[in-house]
Backbone and ligand atoms as CSV (ligand in chain L), in Angstrom:
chain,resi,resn,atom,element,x,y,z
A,1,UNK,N,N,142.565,128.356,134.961
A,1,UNK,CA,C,143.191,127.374,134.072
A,1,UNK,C,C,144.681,127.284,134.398
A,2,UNK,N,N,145.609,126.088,134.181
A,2,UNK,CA,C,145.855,125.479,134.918
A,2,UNK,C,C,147.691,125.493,133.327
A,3,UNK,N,N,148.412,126.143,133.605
A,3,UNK,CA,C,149.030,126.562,132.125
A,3,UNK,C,C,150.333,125.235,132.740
A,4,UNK,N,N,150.532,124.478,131.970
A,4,UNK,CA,C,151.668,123.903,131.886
A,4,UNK,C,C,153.231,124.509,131.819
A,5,UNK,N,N,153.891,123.713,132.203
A,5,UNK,CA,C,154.964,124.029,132.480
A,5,UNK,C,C,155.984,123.078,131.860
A,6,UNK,N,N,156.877,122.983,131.251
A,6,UNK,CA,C,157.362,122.041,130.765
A,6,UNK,C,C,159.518,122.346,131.049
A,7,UNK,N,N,160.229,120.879,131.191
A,7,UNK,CA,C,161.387,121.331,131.061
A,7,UNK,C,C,162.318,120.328,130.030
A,8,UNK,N,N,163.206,120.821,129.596
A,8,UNK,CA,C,163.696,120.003,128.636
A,8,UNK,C,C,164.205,118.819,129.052
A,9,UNK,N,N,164.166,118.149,127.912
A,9,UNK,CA,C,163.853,116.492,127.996
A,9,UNK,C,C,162.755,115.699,128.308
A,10,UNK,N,N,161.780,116.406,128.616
A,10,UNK,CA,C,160.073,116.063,128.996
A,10,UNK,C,C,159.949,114.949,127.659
A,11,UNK,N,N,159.294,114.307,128.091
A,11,UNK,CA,C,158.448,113.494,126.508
A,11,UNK,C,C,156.858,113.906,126.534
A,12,UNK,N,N,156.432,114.853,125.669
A,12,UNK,CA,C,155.022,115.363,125.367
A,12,UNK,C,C,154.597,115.017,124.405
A,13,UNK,N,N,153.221,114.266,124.476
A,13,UNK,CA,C,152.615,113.958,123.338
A,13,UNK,C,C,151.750,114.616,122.997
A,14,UNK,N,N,152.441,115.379,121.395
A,14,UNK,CA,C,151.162,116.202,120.402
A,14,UNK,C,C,151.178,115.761,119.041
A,15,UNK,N,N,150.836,116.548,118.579
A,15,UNK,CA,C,150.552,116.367,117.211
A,15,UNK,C,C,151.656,116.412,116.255
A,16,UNK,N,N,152.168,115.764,115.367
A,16,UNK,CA,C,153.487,115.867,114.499
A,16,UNK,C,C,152.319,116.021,112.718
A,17,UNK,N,N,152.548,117.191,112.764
A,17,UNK,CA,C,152.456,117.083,110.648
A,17,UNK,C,C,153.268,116.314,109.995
A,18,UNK,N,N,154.352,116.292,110.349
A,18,UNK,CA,C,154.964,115.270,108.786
A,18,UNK,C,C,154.205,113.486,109.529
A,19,UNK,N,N,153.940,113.301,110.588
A,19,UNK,CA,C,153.460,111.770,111.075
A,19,UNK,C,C,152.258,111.810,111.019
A,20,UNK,N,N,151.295,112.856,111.298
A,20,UNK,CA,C,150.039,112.958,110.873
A,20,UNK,C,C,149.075,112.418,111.940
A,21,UNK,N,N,149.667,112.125,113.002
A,21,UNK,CA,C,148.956,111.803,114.260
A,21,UNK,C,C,149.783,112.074,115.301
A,22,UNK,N,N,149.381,111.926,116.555
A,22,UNK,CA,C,149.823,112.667,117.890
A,22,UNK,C,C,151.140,111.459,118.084
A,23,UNK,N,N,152.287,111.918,118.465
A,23,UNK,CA,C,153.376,111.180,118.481
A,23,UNK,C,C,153.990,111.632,119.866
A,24,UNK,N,N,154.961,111.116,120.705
A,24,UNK,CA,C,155.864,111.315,122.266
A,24,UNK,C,C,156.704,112.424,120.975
A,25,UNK,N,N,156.998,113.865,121.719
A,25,UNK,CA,C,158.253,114.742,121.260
A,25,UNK,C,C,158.790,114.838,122.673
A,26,UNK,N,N,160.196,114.950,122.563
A,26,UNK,CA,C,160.712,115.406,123.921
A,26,UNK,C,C,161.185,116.817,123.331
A,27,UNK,N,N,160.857,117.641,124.517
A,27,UNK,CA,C,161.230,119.074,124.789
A,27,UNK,C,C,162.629,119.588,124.469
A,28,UNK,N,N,163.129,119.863,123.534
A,28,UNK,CA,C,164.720,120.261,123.563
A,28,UNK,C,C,164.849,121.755,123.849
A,29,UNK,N,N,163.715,123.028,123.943
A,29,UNK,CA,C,164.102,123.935,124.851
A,29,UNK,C,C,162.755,124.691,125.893
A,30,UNK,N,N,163.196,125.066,126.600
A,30,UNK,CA,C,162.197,125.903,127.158
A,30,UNK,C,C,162.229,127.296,127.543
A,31,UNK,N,N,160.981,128.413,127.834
A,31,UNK,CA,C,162.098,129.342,128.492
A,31,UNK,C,C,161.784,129.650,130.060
A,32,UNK,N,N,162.516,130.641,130.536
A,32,UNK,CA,C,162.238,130.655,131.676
A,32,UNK,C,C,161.288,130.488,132.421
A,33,UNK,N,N,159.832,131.165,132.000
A,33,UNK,CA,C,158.740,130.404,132.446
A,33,UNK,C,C,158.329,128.857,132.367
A,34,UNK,N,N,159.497,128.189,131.800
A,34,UNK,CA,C,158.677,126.396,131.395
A,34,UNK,C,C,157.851,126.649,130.005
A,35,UNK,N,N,157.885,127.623,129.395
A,35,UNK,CA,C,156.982,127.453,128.188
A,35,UNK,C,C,158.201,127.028,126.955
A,36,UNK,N,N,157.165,125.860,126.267
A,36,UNK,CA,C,158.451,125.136,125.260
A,36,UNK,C,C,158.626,125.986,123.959
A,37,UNK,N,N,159.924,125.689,124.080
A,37,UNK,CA,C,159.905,126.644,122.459
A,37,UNK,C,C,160.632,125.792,121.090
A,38,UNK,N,N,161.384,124.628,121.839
A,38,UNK,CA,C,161.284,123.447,120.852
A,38,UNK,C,C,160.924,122.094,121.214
A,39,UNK,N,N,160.435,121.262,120.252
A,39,UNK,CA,C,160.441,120.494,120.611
A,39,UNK,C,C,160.646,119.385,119.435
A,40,UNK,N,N,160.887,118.444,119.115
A,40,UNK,CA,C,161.173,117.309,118.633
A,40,UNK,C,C,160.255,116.027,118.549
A,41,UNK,N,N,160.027,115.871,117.721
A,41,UNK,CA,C,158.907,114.646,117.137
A,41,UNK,C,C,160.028,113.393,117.332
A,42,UNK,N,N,159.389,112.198,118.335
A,42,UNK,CA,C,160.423,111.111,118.758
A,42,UNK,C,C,160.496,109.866,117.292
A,43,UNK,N,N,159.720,110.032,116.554
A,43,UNK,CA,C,159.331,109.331,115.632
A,43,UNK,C,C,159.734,109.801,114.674
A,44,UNK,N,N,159.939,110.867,113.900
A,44,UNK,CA,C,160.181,111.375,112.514
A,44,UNK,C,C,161.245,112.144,113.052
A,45,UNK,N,N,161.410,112.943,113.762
A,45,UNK,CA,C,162.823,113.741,114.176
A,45,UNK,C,C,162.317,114.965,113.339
A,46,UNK,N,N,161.510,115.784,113.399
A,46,UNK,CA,C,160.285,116.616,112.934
A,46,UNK,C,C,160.454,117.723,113.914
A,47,UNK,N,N,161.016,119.128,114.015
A,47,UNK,CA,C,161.664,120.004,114.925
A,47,UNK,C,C,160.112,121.215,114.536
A,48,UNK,N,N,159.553,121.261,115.616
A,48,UNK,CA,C,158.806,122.335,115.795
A,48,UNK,C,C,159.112,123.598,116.978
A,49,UNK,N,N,158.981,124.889,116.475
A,49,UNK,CA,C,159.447,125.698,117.425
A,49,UNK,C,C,158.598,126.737,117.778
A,50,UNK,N,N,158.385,127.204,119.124
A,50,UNK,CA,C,157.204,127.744,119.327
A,50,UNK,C,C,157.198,129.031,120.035
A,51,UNK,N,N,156.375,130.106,119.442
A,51,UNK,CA,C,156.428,131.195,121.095
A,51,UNK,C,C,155.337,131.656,121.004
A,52,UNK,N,N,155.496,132.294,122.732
A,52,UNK,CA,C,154.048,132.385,122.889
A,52,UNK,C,C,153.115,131.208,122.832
A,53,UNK,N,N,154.002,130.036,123.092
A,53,UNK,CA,C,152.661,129.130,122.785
A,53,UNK,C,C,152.758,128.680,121.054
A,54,UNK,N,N,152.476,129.546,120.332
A,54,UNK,CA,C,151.871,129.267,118.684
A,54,UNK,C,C,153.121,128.575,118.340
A,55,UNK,N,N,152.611,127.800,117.363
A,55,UNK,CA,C,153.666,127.281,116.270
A,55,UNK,C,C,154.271,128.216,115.760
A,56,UNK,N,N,155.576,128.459,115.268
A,56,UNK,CA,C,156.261,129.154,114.793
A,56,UNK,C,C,156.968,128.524,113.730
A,57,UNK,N,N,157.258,127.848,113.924
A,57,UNK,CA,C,158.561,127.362,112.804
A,57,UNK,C,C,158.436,125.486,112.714
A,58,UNK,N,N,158.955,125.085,111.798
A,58,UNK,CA,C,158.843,123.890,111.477
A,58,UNK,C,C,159.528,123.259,110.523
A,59,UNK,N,N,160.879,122.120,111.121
A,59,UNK,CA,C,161.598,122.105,110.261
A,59,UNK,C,C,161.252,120.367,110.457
A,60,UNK,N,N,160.783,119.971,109.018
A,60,UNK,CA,C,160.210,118.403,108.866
A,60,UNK,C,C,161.217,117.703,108.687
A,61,UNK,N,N,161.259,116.877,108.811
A,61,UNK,CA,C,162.479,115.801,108.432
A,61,UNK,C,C,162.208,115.379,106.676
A,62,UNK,N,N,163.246,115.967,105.898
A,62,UNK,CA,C,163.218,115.543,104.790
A,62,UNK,C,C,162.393,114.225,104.390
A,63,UNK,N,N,163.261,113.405,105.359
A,63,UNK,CA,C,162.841,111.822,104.679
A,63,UNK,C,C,160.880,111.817,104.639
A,64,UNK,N,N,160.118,112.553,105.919
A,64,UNK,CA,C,158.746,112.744,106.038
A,64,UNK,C,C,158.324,113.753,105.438
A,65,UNK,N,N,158.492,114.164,103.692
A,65,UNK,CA,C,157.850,114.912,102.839
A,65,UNK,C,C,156.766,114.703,102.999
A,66,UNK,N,N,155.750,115.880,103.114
A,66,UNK,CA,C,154.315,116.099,102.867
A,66,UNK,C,C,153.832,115.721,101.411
A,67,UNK,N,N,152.928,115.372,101.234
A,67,UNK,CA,C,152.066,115.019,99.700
A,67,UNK,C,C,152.432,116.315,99.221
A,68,UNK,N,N,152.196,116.377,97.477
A,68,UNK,CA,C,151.988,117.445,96.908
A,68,UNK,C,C,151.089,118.294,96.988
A,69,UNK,N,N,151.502,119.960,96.841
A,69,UNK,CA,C,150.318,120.777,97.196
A,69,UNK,C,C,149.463,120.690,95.721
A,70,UNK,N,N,147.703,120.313,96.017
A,70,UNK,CA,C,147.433,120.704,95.094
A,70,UNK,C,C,146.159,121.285,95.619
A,71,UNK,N,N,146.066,121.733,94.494
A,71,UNK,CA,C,145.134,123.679,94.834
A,71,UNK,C,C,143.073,122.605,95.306
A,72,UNK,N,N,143.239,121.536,94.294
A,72,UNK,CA,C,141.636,121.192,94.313
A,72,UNK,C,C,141.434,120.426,95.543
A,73,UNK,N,N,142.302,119.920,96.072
A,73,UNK,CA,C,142.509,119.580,97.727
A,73,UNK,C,C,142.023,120.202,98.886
A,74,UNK,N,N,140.997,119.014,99.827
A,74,UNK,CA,C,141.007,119.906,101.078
A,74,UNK,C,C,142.222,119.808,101.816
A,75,UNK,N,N,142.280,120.864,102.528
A,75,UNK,CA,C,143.742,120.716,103.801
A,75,UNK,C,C,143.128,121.033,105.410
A,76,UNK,N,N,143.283,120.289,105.885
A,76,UNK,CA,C,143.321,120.604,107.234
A,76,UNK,C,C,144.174,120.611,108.311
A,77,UNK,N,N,144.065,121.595,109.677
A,77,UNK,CA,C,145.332,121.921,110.458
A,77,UNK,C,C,146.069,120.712,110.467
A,78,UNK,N,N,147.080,121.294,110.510
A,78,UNK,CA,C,148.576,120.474,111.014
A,78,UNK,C,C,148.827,119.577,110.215
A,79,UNK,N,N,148.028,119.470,108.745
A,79,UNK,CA,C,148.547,118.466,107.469
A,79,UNK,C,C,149.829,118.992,107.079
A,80,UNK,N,N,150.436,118.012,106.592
A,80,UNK,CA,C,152.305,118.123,105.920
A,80,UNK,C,C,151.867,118.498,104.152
A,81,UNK,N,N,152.730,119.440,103.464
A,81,UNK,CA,C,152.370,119.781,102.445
A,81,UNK,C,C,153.917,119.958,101.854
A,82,UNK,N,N,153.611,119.621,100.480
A,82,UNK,CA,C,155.133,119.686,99.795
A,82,UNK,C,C,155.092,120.792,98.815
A,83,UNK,N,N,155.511,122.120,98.581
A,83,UNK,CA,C,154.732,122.990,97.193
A,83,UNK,C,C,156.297,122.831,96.756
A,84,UNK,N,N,156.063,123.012,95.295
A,84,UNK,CA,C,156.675,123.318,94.506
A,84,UNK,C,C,158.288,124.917,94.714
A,85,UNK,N,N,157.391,125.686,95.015
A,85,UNK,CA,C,157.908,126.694,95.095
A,85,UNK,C,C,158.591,127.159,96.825
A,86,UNK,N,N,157.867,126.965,97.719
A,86,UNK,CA,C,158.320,126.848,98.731
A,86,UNK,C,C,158.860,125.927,99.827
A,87,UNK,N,N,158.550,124.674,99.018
A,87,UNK,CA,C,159.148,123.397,99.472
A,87,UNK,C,C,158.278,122.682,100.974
A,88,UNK,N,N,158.824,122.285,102.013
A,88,UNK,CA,C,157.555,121.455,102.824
A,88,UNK,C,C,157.495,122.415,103.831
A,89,UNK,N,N,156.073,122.420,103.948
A,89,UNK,CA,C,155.236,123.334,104.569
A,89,UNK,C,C,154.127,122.422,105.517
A,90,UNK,N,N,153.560,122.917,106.943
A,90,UNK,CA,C,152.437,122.606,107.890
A,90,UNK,C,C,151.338,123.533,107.691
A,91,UNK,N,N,150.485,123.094,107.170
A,91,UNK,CA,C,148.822,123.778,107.446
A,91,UNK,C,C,148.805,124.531,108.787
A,92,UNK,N,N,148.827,125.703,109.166
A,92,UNK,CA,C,148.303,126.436,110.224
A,92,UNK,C,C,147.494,126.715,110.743
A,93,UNK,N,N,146.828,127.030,110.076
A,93,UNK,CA,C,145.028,127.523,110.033
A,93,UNK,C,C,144.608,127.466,108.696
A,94,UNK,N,N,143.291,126.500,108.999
A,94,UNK,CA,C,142.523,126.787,107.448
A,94,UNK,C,C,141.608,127.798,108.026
A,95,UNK,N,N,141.545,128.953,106.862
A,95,UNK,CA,C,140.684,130.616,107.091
A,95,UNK,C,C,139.566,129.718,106.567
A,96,UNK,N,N,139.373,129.686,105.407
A,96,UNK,CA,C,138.042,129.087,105.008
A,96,UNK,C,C,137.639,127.810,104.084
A,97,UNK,N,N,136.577,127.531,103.505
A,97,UNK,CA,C,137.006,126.510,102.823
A,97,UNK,C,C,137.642,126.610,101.195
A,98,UNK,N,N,138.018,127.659,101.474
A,98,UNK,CA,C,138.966,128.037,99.926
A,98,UNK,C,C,140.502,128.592,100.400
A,99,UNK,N,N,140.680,128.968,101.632
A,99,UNK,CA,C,141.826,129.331,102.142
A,99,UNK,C,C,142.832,128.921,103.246
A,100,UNK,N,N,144.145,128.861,102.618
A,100,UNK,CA,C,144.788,128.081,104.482
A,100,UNK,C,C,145.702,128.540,104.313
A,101,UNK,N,N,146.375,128.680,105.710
A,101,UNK,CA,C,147.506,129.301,106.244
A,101,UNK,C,C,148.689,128.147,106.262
A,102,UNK,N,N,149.804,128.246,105.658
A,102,UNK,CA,C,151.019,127.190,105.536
A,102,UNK,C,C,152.214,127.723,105.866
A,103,UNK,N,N,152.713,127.398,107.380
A,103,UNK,CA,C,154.103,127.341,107.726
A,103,UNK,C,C,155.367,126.961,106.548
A,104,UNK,N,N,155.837,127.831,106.226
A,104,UNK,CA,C,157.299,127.448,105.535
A,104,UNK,C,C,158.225,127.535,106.095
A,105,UNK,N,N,159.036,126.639,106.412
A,105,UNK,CA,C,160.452,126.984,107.498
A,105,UNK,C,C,159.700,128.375,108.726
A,106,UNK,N,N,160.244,129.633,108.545
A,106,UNK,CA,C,159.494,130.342,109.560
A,106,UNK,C,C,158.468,131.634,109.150
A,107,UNK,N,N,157.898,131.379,107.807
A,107,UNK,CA,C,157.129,131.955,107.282
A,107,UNK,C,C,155.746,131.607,106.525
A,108,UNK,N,N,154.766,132.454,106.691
A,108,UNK,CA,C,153.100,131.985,106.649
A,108,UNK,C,C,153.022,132.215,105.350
A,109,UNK,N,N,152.586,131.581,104.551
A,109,UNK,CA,C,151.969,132.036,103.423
A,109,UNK,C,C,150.629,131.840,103.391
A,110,UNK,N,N,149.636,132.262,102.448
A,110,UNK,CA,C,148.340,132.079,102.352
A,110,UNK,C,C,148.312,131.376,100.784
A,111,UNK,N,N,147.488,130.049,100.786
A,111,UNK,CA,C,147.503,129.505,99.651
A,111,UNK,C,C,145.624,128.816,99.456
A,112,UNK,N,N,145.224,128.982,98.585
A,112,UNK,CA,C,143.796,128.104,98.055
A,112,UNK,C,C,143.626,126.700,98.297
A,113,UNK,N,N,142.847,125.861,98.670
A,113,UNK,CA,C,142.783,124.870,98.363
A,113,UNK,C,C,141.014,124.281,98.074
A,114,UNK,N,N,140.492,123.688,97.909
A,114,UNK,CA,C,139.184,123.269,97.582
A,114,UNK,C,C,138.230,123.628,96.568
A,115,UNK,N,N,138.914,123.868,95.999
A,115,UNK,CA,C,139.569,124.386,94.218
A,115,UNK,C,C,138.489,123.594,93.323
A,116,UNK,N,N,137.758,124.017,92.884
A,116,UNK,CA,C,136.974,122.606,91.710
A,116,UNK,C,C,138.073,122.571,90.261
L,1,ZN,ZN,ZN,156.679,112.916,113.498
């Protein structure tokens, strides 16, 4: 397999949570191997930062608030979420269908959703 390489200023199209579909980001860093560690949503201005590959961090553009979190809601990866208490957050991993993993700035929380 065949690992990409990327250098800054690239325009890569992935996935943006606060846009909710695959959008052009250009690369604003990389590291020495070419692996990106930020990158920028060209459309919302939506700063995702990465290592190792994984999402790490995620700083949304205010103006592209996620819906409100609510608990009886399904969520799925890479949905934009607004909570109350921790403010806007990216779906990471949904564990199950009662549990998901939510990026806050650079921390995971575990929160419920599909809640009757
Ligand atoms: Zn975006």
């Amino acid at each position: 397999m065949k690992i990409p390489k990327y250098e800054a200023g690239q325009t890569v199209e992935m996935s943006c949570s606060a846009c909710d579909s695959d959008q052009p980001h250009t690369v604003q860093s990389v590291t020495k191997l070419g692996k990106m560690t930020k990158a920028m949503c060209d459309v919302c201005e939506t700063v995702s930062t990465f290592r190792r590959g994984k999402k790490v961090s995620v700083d949304i553009n205010k103006a592209k608030a996620g819906a409100p979190y609510n608990f009886s809601q399904k969520y799925r990866k890479g949905q934009a979420i607004m909570h109350p208490t921790f403010g806007q957050g990216e779906v990471t991993n949904v564990v199950d269908g009662q549990k998901i993993d939510v990026l806050f700035g650079d921390d995971v929380k575990r929160l419920i959703h599909g809640q009757e």
